[in-house]
C-alpha positions in Angstrom: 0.0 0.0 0.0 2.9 2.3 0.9 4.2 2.2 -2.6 1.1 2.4 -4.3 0.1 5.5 -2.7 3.9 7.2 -3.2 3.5 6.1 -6.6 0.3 8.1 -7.4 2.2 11.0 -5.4 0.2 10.6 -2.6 3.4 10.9 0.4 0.7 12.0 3.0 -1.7 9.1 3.2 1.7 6.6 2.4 3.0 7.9 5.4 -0.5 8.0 7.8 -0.8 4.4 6.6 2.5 3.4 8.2 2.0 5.7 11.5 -1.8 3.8 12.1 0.0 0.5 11.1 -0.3 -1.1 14.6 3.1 -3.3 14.1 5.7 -1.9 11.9 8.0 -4.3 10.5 11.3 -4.0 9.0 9.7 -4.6 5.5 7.1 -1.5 5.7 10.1 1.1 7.1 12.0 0.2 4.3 9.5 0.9 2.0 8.6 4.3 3.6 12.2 5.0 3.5 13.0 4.2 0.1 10.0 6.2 -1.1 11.0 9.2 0.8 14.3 9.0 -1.0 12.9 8.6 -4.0 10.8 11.4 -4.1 13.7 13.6 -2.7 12.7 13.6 1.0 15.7 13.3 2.8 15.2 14.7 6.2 11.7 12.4 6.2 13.8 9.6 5.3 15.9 10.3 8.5 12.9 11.0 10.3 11.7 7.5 9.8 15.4 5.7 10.5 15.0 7.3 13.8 11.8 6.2 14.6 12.2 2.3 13.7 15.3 2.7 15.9 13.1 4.0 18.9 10.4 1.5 17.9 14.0 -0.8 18.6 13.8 -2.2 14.9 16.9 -3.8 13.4 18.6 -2.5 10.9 19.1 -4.6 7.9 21.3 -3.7 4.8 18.4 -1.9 3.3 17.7 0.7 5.7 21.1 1.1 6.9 22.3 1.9 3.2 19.0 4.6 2.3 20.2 6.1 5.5 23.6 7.0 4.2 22.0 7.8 1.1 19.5 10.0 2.9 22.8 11.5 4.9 24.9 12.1 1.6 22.0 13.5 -0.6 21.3 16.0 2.5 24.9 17.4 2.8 25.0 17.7 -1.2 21.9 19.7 -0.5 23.3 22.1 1.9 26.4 22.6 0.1 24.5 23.3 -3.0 22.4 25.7 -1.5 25.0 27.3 0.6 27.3 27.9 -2.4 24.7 29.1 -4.2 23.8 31.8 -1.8 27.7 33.0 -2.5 28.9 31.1 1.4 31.4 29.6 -0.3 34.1 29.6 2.8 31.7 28.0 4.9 30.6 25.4 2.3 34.5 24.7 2.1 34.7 24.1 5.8 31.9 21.6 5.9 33.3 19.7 2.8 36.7 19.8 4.6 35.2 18.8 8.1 33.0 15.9 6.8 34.3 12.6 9.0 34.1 10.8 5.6 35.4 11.0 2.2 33.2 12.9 0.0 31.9 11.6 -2.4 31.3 13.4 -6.4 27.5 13.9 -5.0 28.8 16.8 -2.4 31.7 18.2 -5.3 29.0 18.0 -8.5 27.1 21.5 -7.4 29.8 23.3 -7.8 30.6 24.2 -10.9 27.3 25.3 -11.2 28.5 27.7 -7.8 31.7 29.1 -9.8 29.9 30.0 -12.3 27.4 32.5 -10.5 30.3 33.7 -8.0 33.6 33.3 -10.2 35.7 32.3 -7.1 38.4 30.9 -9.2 40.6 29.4 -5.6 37.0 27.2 -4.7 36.4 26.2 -8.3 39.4 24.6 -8.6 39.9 23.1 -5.6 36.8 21.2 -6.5 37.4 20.6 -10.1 40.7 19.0 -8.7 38.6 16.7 -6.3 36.0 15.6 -9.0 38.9 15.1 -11.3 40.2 12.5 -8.6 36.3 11.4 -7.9 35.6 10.9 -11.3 38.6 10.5 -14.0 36.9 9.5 -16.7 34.0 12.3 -17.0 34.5 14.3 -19.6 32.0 17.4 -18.5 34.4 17.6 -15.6 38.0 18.5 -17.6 35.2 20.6 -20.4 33.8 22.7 -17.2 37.5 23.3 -15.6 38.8 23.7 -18.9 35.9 26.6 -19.0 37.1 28.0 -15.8 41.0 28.1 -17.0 40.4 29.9 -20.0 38.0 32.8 -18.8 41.2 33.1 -16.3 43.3 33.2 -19.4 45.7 30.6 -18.2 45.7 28.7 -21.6 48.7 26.5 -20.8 47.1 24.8 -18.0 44.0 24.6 -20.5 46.1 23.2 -22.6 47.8 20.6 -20.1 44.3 19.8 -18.9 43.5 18.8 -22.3 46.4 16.9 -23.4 45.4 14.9 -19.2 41.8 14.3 -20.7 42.8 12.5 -24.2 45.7 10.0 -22.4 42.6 9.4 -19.2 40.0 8.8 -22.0 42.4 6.5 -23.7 43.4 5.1 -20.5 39.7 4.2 -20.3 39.0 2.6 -23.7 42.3 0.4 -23.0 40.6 -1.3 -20.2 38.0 -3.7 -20.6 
C-alpha cells in the first residue's frame, strides 16, 4: 500500500498508513524509507530511520544503506544551497570537516556555484577533487577547462587537455 500510494504522489496518506500500522515491520520502514528517498525527501527519510530505531527495529542492509543515502544527498543539498547563496568559505569548511570521504554527489554543485560567483581558488579546488572522484567524466575537464580559459591561463588549458585524451584512452584500453 505504501508504494502504491507514493507512486500516485500521494506521500501524506503513504506515510499516515504506516503511522496507524499497529506493528511496523522491518519490510514497511524500508519501504517508507525508500519512497521518501525517491521522491527527494531526505530529512523524512531520516525522520523514519529514527523512529524504527526508537520503535528498537533492526537494521538490515536496506535501511542502513538509504540512511547513508538520505545522509549524503542532504549534505549535497546544503552545500549546493550554501554555495549558491555566495557562502562559499563556509561550504569549504563543511566539505573539509566531513568525517568521511566525500563523495562526487557533495563536489557535482559546484561548478554550477563558480559560475554564479567566479571564485576561481573554490572552483578549482573542487574541479581538482572531481577530477580525482571521477577521471573518466569528460564534463568535468570541459567545465575546468571553462574555468582556466576565462582566467586566461591557456597553458594549464592546454595541459588539462592533453590529461583528458591520455585518461580517456586510459579508459578505452581497459575492458
Amino acid at each position: 500500500m505504501i508504494t502504491c500510494y507514493t507512486q500516485n504522489g500521494k506521500m501524506s496518506l503513504a506515510i499516515r498508513f504506516i503511522e496507524r500500522m499497529v506493528e511496523r515491520n522491518i519490510v514497511s520502514w524500508d519501504s517508507l524509507i525508500t519512497v521518501l528517498l525517491q521522491n527527494s525527501l531526505y530529512l523524512g527519510a531520516l525522520k523514519s530511520f529514527v523512529l524504527m530505531g526508537q520503535e528498537g527495529k533492526k537494521l538490515d542492509q536496506s535501511t542502513f544503506a538509504c540512511s547513508l543515502s538520505a545522509c549524503a544527498n542532504l549534505a549535497a543539498f546544503a552545500i549546493d544551497l550554501l554555495g549558491r547563496m555566495g557562502r562559499l568559505e563556509e561550504v569549504l569548511d563543511i566539505v573539509k570537516g566531513m568525517k568521511l570521504n566525500s563523495n562526487a554527489g557533495v563536489w557535482d554543485s559546484w561548478p554550477a556555484v563558480y559560475r554564479v560567483h567566479k571564485s576561481m581558488e573554490l572552483g578549482e579546488i573542487a574541479a581538482m577533487k572531481l577530477l580525482e572522484l571521477k577521471p573518466h567524466n569528460t564534463s568535468n575537464y570541459i567545465t575546468f577547462s571553462h574555468m582556466l580559459d576565462e582566467a586566461g591561463r591557456w597553458e594549464e588549458v592546454e595541459r588539462l587537455r592533453v590529461l583528458m585524451r591520455e585518461r580517456r584512452s586510459q579508459k578505452t584500453l581497459i575492458f
